[in-house]
N, C-alpha and C positions, 0 to 999 in steps of 0.2 A: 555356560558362557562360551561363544565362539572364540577360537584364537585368533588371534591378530597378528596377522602378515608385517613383516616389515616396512613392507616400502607398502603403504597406503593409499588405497585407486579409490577410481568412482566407482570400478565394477564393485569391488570390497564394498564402498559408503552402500549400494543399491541392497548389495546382498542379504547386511547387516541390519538393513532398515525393514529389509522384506522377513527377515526373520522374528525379528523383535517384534512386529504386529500379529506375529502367530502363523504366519504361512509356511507351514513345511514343506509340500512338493511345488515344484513352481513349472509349468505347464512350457515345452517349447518345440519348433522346426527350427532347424538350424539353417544358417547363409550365412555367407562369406562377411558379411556386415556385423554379423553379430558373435562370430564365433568369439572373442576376444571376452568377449562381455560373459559369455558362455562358461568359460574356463573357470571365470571370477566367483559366478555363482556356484558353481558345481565345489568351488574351494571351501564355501562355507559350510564347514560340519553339518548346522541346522536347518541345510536345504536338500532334499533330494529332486534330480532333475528327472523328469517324465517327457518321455519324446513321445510326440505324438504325429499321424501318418498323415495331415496335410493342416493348413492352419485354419480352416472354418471347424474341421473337429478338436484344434488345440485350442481356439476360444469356446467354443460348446463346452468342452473338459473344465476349462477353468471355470467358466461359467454356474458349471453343478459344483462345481471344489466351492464357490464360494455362498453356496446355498448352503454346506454342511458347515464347512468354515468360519464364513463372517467375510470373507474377503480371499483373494484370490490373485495370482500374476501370472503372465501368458509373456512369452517371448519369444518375437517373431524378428525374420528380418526386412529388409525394403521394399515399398510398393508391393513386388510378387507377393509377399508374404502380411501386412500388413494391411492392405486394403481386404481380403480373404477373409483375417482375421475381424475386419470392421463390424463384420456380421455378427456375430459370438458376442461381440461387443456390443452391440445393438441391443440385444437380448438382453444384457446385463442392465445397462441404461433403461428399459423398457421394462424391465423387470427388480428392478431398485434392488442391485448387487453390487459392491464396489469391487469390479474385476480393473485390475492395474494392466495394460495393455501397452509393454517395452517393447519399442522398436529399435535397432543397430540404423544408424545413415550412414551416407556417405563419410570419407573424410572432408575433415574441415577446409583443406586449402582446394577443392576439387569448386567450390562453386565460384571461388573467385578465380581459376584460371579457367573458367569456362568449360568445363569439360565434359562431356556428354558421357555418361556411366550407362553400365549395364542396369538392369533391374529399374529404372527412371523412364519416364515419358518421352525420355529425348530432349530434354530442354536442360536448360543450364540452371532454372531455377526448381529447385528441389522442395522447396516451400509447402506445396501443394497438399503431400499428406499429412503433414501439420494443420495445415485450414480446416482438411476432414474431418480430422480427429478432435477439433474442438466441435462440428455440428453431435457427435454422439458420445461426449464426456463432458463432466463437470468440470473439469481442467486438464489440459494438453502443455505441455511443456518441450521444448528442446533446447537439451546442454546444448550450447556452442561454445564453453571457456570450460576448463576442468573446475574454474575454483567459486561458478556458481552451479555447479553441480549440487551440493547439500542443501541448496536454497529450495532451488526449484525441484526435486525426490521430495524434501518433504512437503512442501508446498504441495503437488498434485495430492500425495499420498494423503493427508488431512482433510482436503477438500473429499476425496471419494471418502474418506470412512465420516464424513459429517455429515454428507449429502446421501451415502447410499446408492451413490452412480458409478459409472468406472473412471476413468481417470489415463492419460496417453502420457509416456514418459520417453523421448528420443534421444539415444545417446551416439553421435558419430562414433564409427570403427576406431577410431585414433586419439579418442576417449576413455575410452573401455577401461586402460590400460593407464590412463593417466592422474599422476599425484593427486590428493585431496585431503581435505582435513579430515579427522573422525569425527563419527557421528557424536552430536551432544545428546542428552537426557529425552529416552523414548515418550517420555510425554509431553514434551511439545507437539505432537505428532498427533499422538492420540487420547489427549484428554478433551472429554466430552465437551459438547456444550449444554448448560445444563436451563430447564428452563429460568423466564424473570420472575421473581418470587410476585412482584404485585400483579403481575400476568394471568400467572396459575391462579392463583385466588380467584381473581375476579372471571376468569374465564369459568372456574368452576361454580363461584357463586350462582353468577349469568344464567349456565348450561341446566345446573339444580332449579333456579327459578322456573326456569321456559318449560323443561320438562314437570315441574310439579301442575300448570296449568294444563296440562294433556292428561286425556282420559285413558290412552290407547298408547302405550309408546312399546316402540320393537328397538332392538338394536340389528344392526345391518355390519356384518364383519367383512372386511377386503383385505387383501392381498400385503399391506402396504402393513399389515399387523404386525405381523413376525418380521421384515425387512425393520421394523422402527429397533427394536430389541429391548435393553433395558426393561427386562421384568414387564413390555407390556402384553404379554398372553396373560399370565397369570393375575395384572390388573384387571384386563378386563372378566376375569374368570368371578373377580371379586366385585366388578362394581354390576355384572348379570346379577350377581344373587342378590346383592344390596335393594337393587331395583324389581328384582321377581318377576320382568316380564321375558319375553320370547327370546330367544337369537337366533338370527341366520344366517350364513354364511353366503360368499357368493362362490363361484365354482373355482375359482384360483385360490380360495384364502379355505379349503375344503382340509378339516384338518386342525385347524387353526384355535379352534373351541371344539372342546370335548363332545364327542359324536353319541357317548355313553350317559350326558349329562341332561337332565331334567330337564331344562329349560332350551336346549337345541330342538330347534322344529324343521330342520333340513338346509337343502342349497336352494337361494332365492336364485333361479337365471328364468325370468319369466314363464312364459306357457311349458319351459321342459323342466322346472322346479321340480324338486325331489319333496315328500312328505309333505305338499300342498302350505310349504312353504311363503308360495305366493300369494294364495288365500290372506296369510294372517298379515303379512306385511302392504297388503291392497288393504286390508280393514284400518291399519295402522292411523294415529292421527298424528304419531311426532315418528322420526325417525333418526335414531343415533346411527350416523354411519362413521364407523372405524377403520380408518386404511382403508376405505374401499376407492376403486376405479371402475369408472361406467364407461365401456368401450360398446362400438357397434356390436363385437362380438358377444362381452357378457350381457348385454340387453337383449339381447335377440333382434339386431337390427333395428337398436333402437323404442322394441315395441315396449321395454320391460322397466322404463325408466319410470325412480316413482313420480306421483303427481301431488307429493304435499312438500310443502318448505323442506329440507333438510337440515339437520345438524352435524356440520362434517369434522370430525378430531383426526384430523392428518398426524404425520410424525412430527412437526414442527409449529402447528398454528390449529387454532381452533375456528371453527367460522356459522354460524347458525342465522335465523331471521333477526335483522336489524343490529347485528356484531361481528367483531373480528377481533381475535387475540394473534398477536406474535411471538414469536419466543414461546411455545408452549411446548414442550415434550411430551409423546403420546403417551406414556408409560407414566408420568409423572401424574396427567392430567387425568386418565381414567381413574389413578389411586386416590388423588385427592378426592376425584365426584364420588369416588363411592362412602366418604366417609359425610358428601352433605345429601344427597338425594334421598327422595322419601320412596319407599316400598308400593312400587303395586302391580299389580300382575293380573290384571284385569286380560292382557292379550294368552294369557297361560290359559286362563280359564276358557275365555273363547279358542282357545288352540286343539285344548282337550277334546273338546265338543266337534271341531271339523279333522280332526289326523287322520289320514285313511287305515286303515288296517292292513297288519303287516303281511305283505306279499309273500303268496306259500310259491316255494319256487320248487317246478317239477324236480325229478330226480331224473337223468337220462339211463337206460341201462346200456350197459358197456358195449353193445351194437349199435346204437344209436348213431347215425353218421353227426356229426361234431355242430355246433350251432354256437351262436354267438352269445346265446343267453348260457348254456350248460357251459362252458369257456368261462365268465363272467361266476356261475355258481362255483367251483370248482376252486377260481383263484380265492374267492372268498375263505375259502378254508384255509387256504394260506397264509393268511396275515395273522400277526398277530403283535404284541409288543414291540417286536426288535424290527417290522420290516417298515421298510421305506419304499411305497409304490410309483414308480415313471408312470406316468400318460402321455404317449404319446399325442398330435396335433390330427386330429381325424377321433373316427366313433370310438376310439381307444380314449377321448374324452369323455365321451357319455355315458357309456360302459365303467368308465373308473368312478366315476361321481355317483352312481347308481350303487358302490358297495358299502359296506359300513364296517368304518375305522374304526378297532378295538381300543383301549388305552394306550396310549404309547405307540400308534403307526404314526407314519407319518404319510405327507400326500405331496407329489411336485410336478404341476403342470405350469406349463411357460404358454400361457393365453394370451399375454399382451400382445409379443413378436411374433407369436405363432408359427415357429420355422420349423418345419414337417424334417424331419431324420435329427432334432435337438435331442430326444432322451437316450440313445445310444450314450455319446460322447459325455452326456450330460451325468448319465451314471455314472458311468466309466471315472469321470471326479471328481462323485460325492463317495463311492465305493473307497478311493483313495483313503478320504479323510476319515470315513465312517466304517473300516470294515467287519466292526462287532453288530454291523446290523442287515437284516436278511435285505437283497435289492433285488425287487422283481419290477421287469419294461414289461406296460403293453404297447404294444406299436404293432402297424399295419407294416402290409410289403412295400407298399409304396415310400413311404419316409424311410426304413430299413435300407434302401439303398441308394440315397443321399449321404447315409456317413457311414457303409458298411462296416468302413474299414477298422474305424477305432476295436470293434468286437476282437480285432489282433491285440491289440495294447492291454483289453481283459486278459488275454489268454497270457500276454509276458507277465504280466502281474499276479495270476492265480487267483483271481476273483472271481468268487462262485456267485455269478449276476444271474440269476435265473428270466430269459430273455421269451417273452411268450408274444410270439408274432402271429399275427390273423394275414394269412395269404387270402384275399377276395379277388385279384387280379387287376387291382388301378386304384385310383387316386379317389377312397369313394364318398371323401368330403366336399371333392370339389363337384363331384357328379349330383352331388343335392344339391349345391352354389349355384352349377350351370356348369350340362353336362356335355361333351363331345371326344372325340376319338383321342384326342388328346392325354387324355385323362386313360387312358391303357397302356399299362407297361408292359414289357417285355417279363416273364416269370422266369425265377431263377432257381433251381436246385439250392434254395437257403439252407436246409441242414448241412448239404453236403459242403456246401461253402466255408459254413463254419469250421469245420474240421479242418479245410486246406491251411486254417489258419493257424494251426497246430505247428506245422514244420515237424520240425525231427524228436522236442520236448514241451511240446501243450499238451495239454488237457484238457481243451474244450471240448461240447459233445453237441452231436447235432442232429436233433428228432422229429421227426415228424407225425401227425395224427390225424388221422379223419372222422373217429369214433370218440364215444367218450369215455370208452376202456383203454385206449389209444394213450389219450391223454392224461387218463390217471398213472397210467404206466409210466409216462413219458416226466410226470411232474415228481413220482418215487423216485427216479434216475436223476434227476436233478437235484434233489434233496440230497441225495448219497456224493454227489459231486462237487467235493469241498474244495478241491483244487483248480479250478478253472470255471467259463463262463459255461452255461447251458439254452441254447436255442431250442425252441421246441415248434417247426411250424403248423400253422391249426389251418389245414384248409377248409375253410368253408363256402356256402354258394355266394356268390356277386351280390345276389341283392339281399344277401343274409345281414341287414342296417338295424341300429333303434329307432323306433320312432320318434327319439328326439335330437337325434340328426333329422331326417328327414323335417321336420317340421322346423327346427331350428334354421337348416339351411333356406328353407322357401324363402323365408325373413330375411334373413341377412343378403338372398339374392335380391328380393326386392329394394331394400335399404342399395344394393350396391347402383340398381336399377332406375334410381329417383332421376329427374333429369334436370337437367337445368335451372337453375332458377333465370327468370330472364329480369333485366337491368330495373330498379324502383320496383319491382315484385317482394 
């Protein structure tokens, strides 16, 4: 239990409220707007503060803090710092995370005497990044009186852990600091909502009937799985076997169902599908989709959308041919169907009969100059229970979907936002939250140096982030998109970089390979390096791609390519 300051602020009510939901590091850049607020948190025992080296990587950080977490808080200060931060925040919203995004404002009597501030657009009215912050959160709030302060902390903070989105909390410099009641009973806050009892029935009734009439049914797992929480991984682990037909994952929810388990038949992302995936769910005549999201990207530009009715169990509602349930709870809803559904597994058996046979992957010997594939074999031996793999936005997607998760890995790729240098920062804290478990990034050069910096913030912390970047020399997702000069960056001495980041007491280490004895080398050094981060760059040729970028990208170029529709068309 935190102590309690005598004289009782909002900074205190914030701190106390942030603690109580379970958040123990809370993500921040500091500004004159906010330092006040700063001190408050840094007061409470049960918070540790993490500075971080600009605020698009202090929202990325929390961003990952609240993929291990459950929830997350970033504090930033005015406009400079909060619009920056908007982005980080995007990604959470877009990625159904409730990252709590605190902003310092102005002082309260600065708008009515008109006064034009630093850090603001020049106008008198300060409003603006309030309006923002409501287009990318479930609820945006700003104190302007100290003594609705507790109304509106917990108001925002409820709405993001109900909704699973972030949520914008603004508190003027001249606030910070000022009296407030104390916090009442942490469950008003955060008690669930739970589904309507004659909802869930009827919704499961309904879902058992439709599917008993289907000869062929698949289950289709999305992203939105693990983001629902409440026991529903493990429901749906129980209503797969109930029903004994297939499950597939789509590339964001990769992970999500056990990769080791009978009934998993791969990642369904159309023509780049892993274990022919898309074979069984094209044969399909019902389809349960679970949290899943059908974006241009994981369709493949749209090609990969199915073409039978759907059955969709969101985190909130159920929805199938000719019904809609409300108030349904994902986790609730799967447990109940799997105690009325009947067994059949009819797509199991046609799955048996089309699975390709397991890929014998060469073995490089230790001269072999370095390839994308032998890179790909190599991390493979890596994983194992305890680790948690980044992919970064680029073939460090295709490449990561292509390995296979032991029991107990885990997998975190950010598809929806798709913001190329996200899994630096993005590690950097889940690592925080999670450091009993091993984090390896694949990331290319090109995202690597959009958020170089946070790989300093590993190195103050002693997190041994094992960091394996592919240098091909440019941007080579967008060169399958549609490619031009653009798309080449400048190349950077990255091992040696990371070391600068050392100063006078890090430990980070920074290697490079171009063999594939290079890099067995280079991955033993990294294992022994318990005290800091390890980069390791893997040069390989430019057009050393998967083929499922390449063919992935035609698609989605096309899809970007469609034109016009012209007016009554």
């Amino acid at each position: 239990m935190s102590s309690l300051p005598t004289k009782y602020t909002v900074g205190d009510y914030l701190a106390e409220r942030l603690a109580q939901i379970g958040i123990r590091h809370h993500f921040v850049v500091p500004g004159d707007y906010n330092l006040v607020l700063l001190d408050k948190l840094q007061a409470n025992p049960n918070l540790t503060e993490v500075g971080c080296a600009n605020e698009l990587n202090c929202s990325l950080a929390a961003e990952g803090y609240a993929r291990a977490n459950g929830v997350s808080a970033c504090v930033v200060t005015f406009s400079v710092g909060a619009l920056s931060a908007f982005n980080g925040t995007g990604s959470a919203y877009a990625e159904n995370l409730p990252l709590i995004l605190i902003s310092g404002s102005p002082n309260t009597n600065d708008a009515s005497q008109f006064h034009l501030l630093h850090h603001t657009l020049g106008t008198t009215d300060y409003s603006y990044q309030l309006e923002m912050a409501k287009k990318i959160t479930c609820c945006a709030v700003a104190v302007a009186r100290a003594h609705e302060a507790p109304r509106l902390i917990d108001r925002a903070i409820r709405h993001a852990l109900l909704a699973r989105k972030p949520c914008y909390i603004e508190i003027p410099t001249n606030l910070s600091g000022a009296e407030c009641v104390r916090p009442g009973p942490i469950s008003a806050v955060t008690d669930p909502v739970t589904s309507d009892k004659a909802a869930l029935e009827a919704a499961a009734n309904c879902a058992s009937e439709y599917l008993s009439g289907k000869l062929k049914p698949v289950i289709l797992v999305g992203p939105k799985l693990r983001r629902a929480g409440d026991g529903a991984e493990q429901a749906l682990i129980k209503l797969a076997e109930a029903m004994g037909c297939a499950v597939a994952v789509q590339p964001a929810a990769k992970g999500m169902f056990p990769e080791d388990h009978k009934q998993f038949v791969g990642i369904f992302w159309g023509t780049v599908s892993t274990d022919a995936a898309d074979s069984i769910v094209h044969w399909a005549d019902a389809l349960l989709c679970v949290g899943t999201v059908f974006t241009d990207y994981s369709t493949v530009g749209w090609t990969a959308m199915p073409d039978i009715p759907l059955m969709a169990a969101e985190m909130d509602h159920v929805t199938f041919p000719g019904a809609h349930f409300s108030r349904v709870r994902l986790g609730e809803f799967l447990s109940h169907l799997a105690t009325t559904v009947k067994f059949n597994n009819s797509t199991m058996i046609e799955y048996n009969r089309l699975k390709p046979d397991p890929v014998l992957v060469r073995t490089a010997t230790p001269s072999d100059e370095l390839t994308r594939k032998e890179i790909s074999r190599q991390i493979q031996a890596l994983l194992d229970s305890k680790t948690t793999l980044f992919v970064e936005t680029g073939d460090s997607w295709f490449n990561g979907v292509q390995l296979k998760l032991p029991p107990g890995a885990l997998f975190e790729i950010e598809m929806a936002w798709g913001h190329i240098g996200w899994s630096i920062p993005a590690a950097f804290g889940y690592a925080l939250r999670h450091p009993d478990r091993k984090i390896i990034v694949m990331v290319g050069d090109g995202s690597f140096q959009v958020t170089a910096q946070e790989v300093s913030q590993m190195v103050r912390f002693n997190l041994p982030i094992t960091i394996v970047l592919l240098n091909n020399r440019g941007y080579t997702i967008e060169v399958e998109i549609h490619d031009g000069s653009y798309n080449k960056i400048k190349n950077w001495n990255y091992a040696l970089l990371v070391q600068a980041f050392n100063g006078e007491d890090g430990n980070a280490k920074g290697l490079t390979a171009k063999t594939a004895g290079e890099l067995q080398d280079a991955i033993k050094a990294a294992e022994e390096n318990t005290k800091g981060p390890t980069l390791i760059e893997c040069s390989i040729d430019q057009d050393d791609c998967s083929r499922e970028l390449i063919t992935w990208g035609h698609f989605v170029a096309a899809a970007n390519a469609r034109p016009p529709r012209l007016p009554g068309v």
